[in-house]
N, C-alpha and C positions, 0 to 999 in steps of 0.2 A: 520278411518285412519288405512290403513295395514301396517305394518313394514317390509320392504324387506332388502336384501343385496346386492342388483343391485344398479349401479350408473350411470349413464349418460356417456354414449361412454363404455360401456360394450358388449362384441360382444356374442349374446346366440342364442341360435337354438331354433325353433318353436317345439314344442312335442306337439301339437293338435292343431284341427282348419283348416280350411284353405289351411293355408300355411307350415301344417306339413312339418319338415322334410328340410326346409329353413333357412338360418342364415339370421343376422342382426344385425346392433349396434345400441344400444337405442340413441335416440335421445331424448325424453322426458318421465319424469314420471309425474302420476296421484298419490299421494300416496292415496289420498282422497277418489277416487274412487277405487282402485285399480288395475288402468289401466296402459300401457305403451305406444310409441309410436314409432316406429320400422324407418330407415333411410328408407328399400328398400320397404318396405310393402304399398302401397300407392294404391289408385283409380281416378280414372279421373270422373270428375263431371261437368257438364256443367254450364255454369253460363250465367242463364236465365235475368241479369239486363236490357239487352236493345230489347225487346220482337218483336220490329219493324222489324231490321235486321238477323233473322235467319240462311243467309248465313253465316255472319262472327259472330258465335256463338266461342267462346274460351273454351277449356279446363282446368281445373283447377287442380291439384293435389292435396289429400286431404290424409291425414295419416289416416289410421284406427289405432284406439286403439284395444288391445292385453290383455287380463287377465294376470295379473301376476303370475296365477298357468299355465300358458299355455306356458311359457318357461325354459328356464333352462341354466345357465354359462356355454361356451363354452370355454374352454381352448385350445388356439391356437397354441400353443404349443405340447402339448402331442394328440394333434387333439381327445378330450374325454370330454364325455359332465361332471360338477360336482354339486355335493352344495356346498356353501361359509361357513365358518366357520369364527368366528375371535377370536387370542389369544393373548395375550398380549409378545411383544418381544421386548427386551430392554427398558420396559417402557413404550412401546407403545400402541395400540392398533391396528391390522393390520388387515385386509382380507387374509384369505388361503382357500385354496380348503382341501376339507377333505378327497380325494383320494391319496393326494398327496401335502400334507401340510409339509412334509421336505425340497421340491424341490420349489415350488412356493408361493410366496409372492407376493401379488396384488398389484399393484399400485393402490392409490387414483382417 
């Protein structure tokens, strides 16, 4: 089980693979695996159940999973990729960006 500081509808840019160099918002995590699964990042895959009728074959969308060292927090704001920090503020326990941990505080 990996420990991330990504959360579900976090918007991060691709830094290898593929689809370097692309945003996206997480749609789902793997922690187990330590996979993610991206909104826009997808493949079409044919779905072979009814083998008779090949004309009306259907396309299926299918999310590829993502390594979780292959992206990185996108702050949309200062349009600059960062890492996540978290520090405790007012009792709390919060997500900050560590470029820029005066200015921005993450929402859950």
């Amino acid at each position: 089980m990996k420990k991330t500081k990504l959360r579900k509808g976090d918007k991060v840019k691709i830094i290898s693979g593929n689809y370097k160099g692309s945003f996206s918002s997480i749609s789902k995590i793997n922690k187990k695996n330590g996979k993610i699964y991206l909104d826009d990042i997808v493949r079409k895959k044919y779905d072979f159940s009814s083998l008779e009728n090949k004309k009306n074959m259907k396309k299926k969308n299918i999310m590829i999973p993502i390594d979780l060292s292959n992206v990185i927090y996108w702050l949309e704001k200062n349009k600059v990729t960062t890492k996540l920090t978290f520090k405790n503020i007012k009792g709390k326990k919060e997500r900050i960006s560590r470029k820029y941990n005066n200015d921005d505080i993450l929402k859950k």
